[in-house]
BAPA-871387 format. One record per residue (C-alpha): x, z, y. Coordinates in steps of 0.25 Angstrom, whole numbers, padded with zeros to 4 digits, always signed. Example, Ala and Ser with C-alpha at 12.3 -4.5 7.8 and 13.67 -1.06 7.14 Angstrom:
BEGIN
+0049+0031-0018+0055+0029-0004
END
This chain:
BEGIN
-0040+0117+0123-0036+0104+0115-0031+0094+0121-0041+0083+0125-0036+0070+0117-0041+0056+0125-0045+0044+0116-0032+0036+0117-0023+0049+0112-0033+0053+0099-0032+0036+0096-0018+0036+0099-0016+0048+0088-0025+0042+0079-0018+0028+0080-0004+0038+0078-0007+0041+0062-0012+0031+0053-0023+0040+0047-0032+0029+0056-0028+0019+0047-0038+0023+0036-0050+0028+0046-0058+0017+0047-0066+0023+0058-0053+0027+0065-0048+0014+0064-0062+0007+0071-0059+0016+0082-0047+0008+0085-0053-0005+0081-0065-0004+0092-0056-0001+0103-0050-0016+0098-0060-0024+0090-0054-0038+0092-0040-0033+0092-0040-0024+0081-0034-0033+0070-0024-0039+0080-0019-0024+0083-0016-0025+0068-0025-0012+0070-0016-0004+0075-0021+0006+0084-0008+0012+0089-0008-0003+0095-0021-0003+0099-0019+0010+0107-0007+0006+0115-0018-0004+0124-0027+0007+0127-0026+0016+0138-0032+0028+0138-0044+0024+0147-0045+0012+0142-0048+0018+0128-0057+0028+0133-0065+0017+0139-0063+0007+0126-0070+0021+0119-0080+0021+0127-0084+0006+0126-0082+0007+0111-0090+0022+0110-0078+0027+0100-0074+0039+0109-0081+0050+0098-0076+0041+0087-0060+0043+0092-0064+0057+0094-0069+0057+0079-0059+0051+0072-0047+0060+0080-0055+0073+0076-0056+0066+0059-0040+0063+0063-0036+0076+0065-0046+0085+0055-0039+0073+0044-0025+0075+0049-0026+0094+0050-0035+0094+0038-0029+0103+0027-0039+0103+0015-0034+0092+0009-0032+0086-0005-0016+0088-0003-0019+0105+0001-0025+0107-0011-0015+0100-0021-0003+0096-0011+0000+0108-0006+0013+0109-0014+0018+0097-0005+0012+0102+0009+0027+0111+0013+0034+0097+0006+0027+0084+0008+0029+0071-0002+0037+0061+0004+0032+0048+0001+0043+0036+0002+0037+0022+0003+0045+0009+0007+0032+0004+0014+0018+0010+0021+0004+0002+0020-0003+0012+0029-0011+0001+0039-0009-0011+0046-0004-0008+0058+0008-0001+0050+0015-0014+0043+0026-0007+0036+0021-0010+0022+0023-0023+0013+0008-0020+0003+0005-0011-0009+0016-0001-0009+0015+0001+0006-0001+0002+0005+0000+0012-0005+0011+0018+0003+0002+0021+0013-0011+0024+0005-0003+0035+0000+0002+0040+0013-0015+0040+0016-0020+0046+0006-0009+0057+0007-0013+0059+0020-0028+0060+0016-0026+0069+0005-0015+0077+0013-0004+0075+0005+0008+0082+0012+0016+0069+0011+0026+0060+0021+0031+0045+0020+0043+0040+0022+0045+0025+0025+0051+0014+0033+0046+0008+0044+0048-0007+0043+0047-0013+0059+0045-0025+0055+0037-0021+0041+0031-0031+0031+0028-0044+0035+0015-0051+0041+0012-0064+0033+0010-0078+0036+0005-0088+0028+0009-0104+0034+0001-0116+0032+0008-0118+0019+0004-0104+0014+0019-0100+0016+0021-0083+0018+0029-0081+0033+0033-0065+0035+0032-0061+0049+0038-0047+0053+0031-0041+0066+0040-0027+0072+0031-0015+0071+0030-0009+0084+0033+0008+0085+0024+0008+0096+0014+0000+0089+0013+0010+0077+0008+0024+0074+0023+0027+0073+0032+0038+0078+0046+0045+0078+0047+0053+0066+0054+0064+0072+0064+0077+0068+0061+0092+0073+0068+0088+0084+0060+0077+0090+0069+0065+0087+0066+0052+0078+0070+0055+0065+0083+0046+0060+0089+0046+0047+0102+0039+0042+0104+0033+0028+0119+0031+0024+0125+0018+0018+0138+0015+0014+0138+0006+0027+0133+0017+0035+0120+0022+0039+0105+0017+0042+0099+0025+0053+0083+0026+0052+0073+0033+0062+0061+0038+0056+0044+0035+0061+0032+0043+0058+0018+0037+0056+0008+0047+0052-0002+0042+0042-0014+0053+0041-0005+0065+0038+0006+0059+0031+0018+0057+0040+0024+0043+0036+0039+0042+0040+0046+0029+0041+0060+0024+0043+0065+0014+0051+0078+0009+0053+0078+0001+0067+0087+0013+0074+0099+0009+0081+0110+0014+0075+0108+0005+0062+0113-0009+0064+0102-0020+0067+0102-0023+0053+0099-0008+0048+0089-0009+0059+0080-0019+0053+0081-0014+0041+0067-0006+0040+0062-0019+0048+0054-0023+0037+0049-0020+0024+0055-0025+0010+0063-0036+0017+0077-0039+0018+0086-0038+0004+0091-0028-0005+0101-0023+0008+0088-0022+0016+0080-0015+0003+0090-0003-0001+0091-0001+0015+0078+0002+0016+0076+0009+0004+0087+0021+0007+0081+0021+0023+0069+0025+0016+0073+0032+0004+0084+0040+0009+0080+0039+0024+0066+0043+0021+0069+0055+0014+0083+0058+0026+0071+0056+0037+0061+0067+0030+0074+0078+0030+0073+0076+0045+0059+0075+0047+0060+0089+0040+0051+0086+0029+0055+0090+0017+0046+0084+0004+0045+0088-0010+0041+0075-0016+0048+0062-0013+0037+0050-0017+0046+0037-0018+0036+0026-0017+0043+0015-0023+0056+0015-0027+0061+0009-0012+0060+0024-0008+0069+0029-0020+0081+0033-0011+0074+0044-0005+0074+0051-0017+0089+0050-0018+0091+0055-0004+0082+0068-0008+0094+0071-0018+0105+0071-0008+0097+0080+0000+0095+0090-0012+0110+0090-0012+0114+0089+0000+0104+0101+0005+0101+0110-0008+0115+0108-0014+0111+0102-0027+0117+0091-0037+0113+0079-0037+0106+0081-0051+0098+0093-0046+0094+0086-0032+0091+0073-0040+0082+0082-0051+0076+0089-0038+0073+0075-0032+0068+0068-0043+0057+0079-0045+0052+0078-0032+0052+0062-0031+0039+0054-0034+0042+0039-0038+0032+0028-0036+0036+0014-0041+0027+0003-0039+0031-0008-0047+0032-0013-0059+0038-0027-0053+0055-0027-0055+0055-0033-0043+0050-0022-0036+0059-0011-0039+0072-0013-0030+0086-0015-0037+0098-0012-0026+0113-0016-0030+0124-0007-0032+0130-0012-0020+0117-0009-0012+0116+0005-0019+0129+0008-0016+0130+0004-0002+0117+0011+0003+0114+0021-0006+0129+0026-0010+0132+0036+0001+0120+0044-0003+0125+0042-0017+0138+0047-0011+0130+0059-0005+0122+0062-0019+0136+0062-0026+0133+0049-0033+0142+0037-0035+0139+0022-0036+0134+0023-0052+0127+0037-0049+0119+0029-0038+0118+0017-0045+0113+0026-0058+0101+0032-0050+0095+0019-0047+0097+0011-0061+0089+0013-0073+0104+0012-0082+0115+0019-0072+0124+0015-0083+0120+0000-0079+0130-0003-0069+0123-0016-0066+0108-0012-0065+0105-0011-0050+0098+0001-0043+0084+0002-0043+0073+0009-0034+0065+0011-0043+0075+0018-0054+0080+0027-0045+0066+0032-0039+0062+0035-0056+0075+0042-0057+0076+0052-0045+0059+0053-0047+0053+0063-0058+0039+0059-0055+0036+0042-0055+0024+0035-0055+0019+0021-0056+0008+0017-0049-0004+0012-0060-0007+0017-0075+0000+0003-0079+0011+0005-0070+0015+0016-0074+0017+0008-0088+0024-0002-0083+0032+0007-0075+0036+0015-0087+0039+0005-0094+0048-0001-0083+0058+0006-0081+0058+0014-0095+0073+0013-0095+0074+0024-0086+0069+0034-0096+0075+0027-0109+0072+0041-0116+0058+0042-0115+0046+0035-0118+0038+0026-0110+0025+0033-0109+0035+0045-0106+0041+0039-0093+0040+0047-0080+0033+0037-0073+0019+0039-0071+0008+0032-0063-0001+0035-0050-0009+0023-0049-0010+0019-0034-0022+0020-0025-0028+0017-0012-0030+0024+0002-0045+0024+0003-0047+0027+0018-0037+0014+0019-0044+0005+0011-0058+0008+0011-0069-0002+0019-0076+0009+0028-0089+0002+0024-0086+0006+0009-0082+0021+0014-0098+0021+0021-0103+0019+0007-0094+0029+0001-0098+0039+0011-0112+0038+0007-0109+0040-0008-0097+0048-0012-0096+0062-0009-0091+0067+0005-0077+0066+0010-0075+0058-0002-0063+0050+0006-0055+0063+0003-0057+0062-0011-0057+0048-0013-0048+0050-0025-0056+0058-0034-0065+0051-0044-0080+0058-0042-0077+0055-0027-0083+0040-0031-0094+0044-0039-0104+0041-0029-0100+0027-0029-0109+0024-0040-0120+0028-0029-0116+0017-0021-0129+0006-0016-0122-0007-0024-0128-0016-0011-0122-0007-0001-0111-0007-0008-0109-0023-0010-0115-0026+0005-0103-0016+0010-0092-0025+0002-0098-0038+0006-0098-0032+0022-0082-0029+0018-0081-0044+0011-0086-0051+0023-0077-0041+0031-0064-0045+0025-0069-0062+0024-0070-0062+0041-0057-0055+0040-0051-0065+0030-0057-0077+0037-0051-0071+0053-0038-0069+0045-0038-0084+0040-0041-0089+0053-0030-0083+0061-0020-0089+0049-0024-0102+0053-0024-0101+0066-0010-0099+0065-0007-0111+0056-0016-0120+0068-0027-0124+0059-0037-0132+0064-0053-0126+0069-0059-0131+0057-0048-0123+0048-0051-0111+0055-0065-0111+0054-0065-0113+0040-0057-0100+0038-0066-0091+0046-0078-0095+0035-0069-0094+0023-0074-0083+0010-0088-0081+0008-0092-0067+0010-0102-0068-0001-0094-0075-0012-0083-0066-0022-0070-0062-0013-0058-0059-0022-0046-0054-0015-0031-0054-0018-0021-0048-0007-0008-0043-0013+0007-0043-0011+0009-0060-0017+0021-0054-0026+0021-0064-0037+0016-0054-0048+0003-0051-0042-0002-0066-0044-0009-0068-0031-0011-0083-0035-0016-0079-0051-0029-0086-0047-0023-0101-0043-0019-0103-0058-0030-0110-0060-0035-0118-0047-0046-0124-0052-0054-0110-0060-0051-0105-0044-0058-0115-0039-0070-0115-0047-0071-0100-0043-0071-0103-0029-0079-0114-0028-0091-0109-0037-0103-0109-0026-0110-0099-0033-0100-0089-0037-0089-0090-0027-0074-0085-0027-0066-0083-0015-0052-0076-0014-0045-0070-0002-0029-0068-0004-0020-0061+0005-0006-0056+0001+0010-0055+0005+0023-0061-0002+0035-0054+0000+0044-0061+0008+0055-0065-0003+0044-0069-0012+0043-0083-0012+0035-0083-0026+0024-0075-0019+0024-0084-0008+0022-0094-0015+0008-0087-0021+0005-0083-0010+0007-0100-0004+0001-0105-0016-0011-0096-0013-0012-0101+0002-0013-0115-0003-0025-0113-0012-0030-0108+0001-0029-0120+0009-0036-0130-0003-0048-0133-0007-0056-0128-0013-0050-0115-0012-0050-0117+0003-0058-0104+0010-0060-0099-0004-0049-0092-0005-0039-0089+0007-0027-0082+0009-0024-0072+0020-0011-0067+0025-0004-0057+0031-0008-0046+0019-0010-0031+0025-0016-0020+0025-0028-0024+0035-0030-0036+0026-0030-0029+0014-0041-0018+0019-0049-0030+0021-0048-0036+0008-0049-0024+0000-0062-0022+0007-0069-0036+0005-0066-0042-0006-0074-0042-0018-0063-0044-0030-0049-0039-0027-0039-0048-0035-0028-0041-0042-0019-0051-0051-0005-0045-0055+0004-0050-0066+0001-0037-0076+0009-0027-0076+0016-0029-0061+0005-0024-0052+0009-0009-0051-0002-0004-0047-0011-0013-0035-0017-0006-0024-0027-0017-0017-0038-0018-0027-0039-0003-0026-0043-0004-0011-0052-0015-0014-0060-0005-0025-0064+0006-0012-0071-0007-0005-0079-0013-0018-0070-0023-0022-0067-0025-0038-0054-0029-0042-0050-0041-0050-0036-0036-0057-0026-0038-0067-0025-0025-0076-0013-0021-0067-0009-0011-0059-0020+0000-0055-0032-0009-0060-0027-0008-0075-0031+0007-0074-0042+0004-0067-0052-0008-0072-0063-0002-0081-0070-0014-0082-0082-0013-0073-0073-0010-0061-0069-0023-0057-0064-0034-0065-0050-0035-0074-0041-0049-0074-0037-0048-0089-0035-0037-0098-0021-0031-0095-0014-0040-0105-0001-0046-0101+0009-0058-0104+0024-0056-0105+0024-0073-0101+0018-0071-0086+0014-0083-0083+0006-0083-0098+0000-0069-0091-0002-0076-0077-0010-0087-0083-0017-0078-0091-0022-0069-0080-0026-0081-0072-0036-0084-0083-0041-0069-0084-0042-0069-0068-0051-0081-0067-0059-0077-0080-0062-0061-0074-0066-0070-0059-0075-0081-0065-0082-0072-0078-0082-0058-0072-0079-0056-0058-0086-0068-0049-0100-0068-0059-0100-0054-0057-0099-0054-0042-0111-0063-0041-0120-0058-0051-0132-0053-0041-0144-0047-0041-0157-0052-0032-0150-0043-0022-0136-0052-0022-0129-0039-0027-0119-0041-0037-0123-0028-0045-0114-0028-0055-0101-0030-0045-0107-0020-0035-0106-0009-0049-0091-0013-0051-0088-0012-0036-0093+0003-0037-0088+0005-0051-0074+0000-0045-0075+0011-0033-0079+0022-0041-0070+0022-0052-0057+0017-0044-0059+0022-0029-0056+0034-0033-0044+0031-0043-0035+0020-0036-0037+0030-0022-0025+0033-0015-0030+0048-0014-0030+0049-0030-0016+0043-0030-0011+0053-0020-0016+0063-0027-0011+0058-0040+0004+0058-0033+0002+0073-0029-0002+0077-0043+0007+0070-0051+0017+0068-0041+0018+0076-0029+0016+0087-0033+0024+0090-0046+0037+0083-0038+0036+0094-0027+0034+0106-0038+0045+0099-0046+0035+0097-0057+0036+0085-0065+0024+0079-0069+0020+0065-0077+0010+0056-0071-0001+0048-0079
END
């Protein structure tokens, strides 16, 4: 007879794997136990847990009525988790006896995990998701930051303060990653100082197991303890330390996990040492050269690099190399200019440094950028490399990124999905015929969904506000004028974003005065919301991001638009799902790819972008509105000025008279048709689930046959 499971242990087991995290109906259950604390648990269920007994939850159930709803979603959780027919049966099977390890330096998986900085760790953990929905055999391997990224304050004088908070084991849905023995797993990585002990955690996320390393163990020195404390600080030291923990570490920690995979995915090149630690291993186990177990390697490593920005691809010293990578150098039969070699796009260049990102193209047969025009730029970047080929004949292809539906998605919007698109279309979200139905869609169902969705996110915004000037002691008066700021019926234009110089957050204040005119027009109206983090070396992008704060605070951009801070992953769901334009405004060619305006396409949103990134390849002209034309200066500030004018040209001539051009009904018609023109031909192509997909076939698979295969 099974066992009969009480309500606290089937929560408790839910609350243990992240596969919660994109169940909206799974994660109401939790928020009805708490409905006024829920935000302040940073809704974090593992949390929330630890204050109920079992009585008391069984008598909370019963006030609440969600005893059959737990019961429900326990069952859902276990069909989701044993399932077998699934996408990956059919056309992974070759990965099922070897799985693909994916190798990420963050993970965006939910808020109540803060080990990720923005975009690369949000696709990060999309990719995990949608892996684990289409039941990809797949694991990750990461660190775990204690202290991770950091939250943001913005002072009175719109200044950025980092604060670190310590994650919690006991507050986390994490546990021991442990060997056949039963004991923590703990790997050592060799210096030439000596060694960096690191014990290793497992979260599970769906049906991906997600391994991460951590250094806080006492036989390092206190410095070595804090080194995975948090994540991209410190200097170079700081960098290539974490780099071979979770390069050479991960792949050290999967050989005593007793998983053995037949792909190694390097996404980014912070990972890249992991592929050099595969070599040794080729050696020291099989017997092999170092050519052959590089040749071997090489076929079975999937390289994804990300930017197009020289700034972020990391360079190391010969000394650095030397002191932290030489002993596996020493072990692979390398010396110092071998070493060296690997990691420089001349190894006769004795005084070019050594780069990630060189290193992961050249232990890697199968590359890929992350957007169509990536992939140009991409090619073109680092060209050197292949001197005796062509351009177009580069191996580096392109996967363009997409987004984790189940995450991103308002559950209002899937209720009207339900009702059009064909059954269980969630499980094939990535295939084009599955949006067909969307043309079938009621426009004013569909425009009275997003505007419950806008005003959702204003009250969030304005409760947001208030408790930021709260903390600074503004007066009454001050607070009351925030909780009525943004009009839920006037144009919302959104722009949340890392504040990294190149993405422009502050394009739209080169002319104060056309800003003002757009804000202040009674009948046509213009209000912006912007939200974003500066890394914390970045003094440039503070000062946007400060220069953007002030316009905040005067008049007559005062409550028109506002800034909010502390950019995450709840914030961002909010966002994505209110706002009517998404703003995307990068300095062409440097956005890779762009991931947000993608999640705001599955909740009606249009976007508002520069040719850049994902949206050059996938503006048609009636899905949303262009900035430009795709043409570029080599002066940037002749290029900035110019896209200023194309930015406030598109928003006065096409995209605010648009918005309120209404019929006798107030329905923007028009708009309503781009909104569904926008799902229909894009839900289905910037998706996570297609991306996946497209790894496996390009990707995944040809590595773990030892096939090669060329991209698009």
């Amino acid at each position: 007879m099974a066992e009969q499971k009480s309500l606290h242990r089937k929560l408790s087991e839910l609350s243990s794997n992240l596969w919660w995290s994109w169940q909206p109906e799974v994660s109401e259950i939790f928020r009805q136990l708490e409905p006024t604390r829920w935000s302040e648990l940073m809704h974090n269920p593992v949390v929330l847990l630890k204050e109920y007994t079992e009585e008391r939850l069984e008598q909370r159930a019963t006030e609440m009525a969600l005893h059959s709803r737990i019961h429900a979603a326990y069952r859902r959780w276990n069909k989701y988790m044993e399932s077998a027919e699934t996408w990956g049966q059919t056309h992974a099977d070759l990965l099922a006896f070897k799985p693909v390890a994916y190798f990420s330096a963050e993970f965006g998986i939910h808020e109540s995990l803060p080990i990720y900085s923005g975009g690369l760790g949000v696709l990060a953990g999309d990719h995990l998701k949608s892996s684990s929905d289409l039941g990809i055999p797949l694991v990750g391997v990461g660190l775990f930051y204690r202290e991770g990224y950091f939250s943001q304050n913005i002072d009175d004088n719109g200044w950025q303060k980092e604060i670190y908070n310590e994650n919690v084991i006991s507050e986390l849905p994490i546990k021991p990653a442990c060997d056949k023995s039963g004991q923590q797993v703990e790997i050592s990585v060799e210096t030439r100082w000596g060694a960096i002990f690191a014990r290793v955690w497992h979260i599970q996320v769906g049906r991906i197991p997600l391994y991460l390393l951590d250094t806080n163990v006492e036989k390092n020195s206190d410095e070595i303890r804090n080194l995975t404390s948090r994540l991209y600080g410190g200097d170079h030291r700081t960098r290539i330390r974490q780099e071979i923990v979770l390069g050479i570490g991960g792949v050290r920690a999967l050989a005593k996990l007793g998983i053995e995979p037949s792909v190694i995915h390097l996404n980014e090149g912070h990972s890249a040492f992991a592929a050099l630690d595969v070599i040794r291993q080729k050696m020291h186990d099989d017997g092999m050269s170092f050519n052959d177990a590089l040749r071997e390697t090489a076929a079975m490593s999937v390289f994804t690099t990300h930017t197009p920005v020289p700034a972020g691809h990391d360079r190391f010293g010969g000394d650095l190399i030397n002191e932290h990578v030489g002993p596996l150098g020493d072990q692979l039969g390398l010396n110092y200019d071998g070493l060296m070699g690997l990691g420089r796009v001349n190894p006769q260049d004795h005084g070019e440094p050594f780069t990630m990102t060189v290193l992961a193209f050249k232990l890697s047969r199968h590359a890929n950028a992350v957007s169509s025009l990536h992939g140009v730029v991409s090619r073109r970047m680092w060209a050197s490399l292949w001197p005796w080929q062509s351009e177009d004949e580069l191996p580096i292809g392109h996967i363009t990124n997409g987004v984790h539906m189940g995450t991103w998605l308002a559950p209002q919007m899937r209720s009207i999905y339900d009702r059009v698109l064909p059954e269980k279309w969630y499980t094939r979200s990535g295939e084009p015929d599955t949006w067909a139905g969307v043309k079938n869609i009621i426009p004013s169902e569909l425009w009275e969904t997003h505007q419950t969705q806008k005003h959702r996110l204003i009250v969030y915004a304005r409760s947001r506000l208030v408790k930021q000037a709260k903390r600074y002691g503004a007066s009454q008066d001050e607070i009351d004028a925030l909780s009525k700021v943004l009009d839920p019926f006037a144009l919302l234009v959104g722009f949340a974003r890392r504040f990294a110089p190149y993405k422009r957050a502050d394009l739209l204040l080169r002319d104060l005065d056309v800003l003002a005119e757009l804000i202040t027009n009674t009948k046509q109206p213009v209000q912006f919301v912007f939200a974003g983090k500066s890394h914390p070396a970045d003094d440039h992008g503070k000062a946007i991001l400060q220069r953007i704060h002030r316009i905040t605070q005067q008049e007559p951009f005062k409550g028109r638009i506002v800034l909010l801070e502390d950019y995450d992953i709840n914030l961002g769901r909010h966002l994505v799902q209110g706002v009517d334009v998404w703003l995307n405004n990068p300095r062409r060619p440097l956005e890779a790819s762009g991931t947000s305006g993608q999640k705001v396409i599955l909740n009606g949103g249009l976007n508002c972008s520069i040719l850049d990134g994902w949206w050059a390849e996938a503006f048609d002209g009636k899905n949303g509105f262009a900035i430009g034309s795709g043409r570029t200066h080599v002066n940037s500030d002749i290029q900035d000025d110019r896209d200023a004018e194309y930015l406030r040209n598109v928003l006065r001539n096409e995209v605010i008279p648009l918005y309120y051009d209404r019929d006798a009904d107030d329905l923007p018609l028009e708009w309503i048709n781009r909104m569904k023109r926008s799902i229909r031909t894009l839900g289905w192509r910037f998706n996570a689930d297609r991306q996946v997909m497209d790894y496996v076939r390009h990707t995944y698979v040809p590595s773990a046959g030892g096939l090669s295969c060329k991209m698009p």
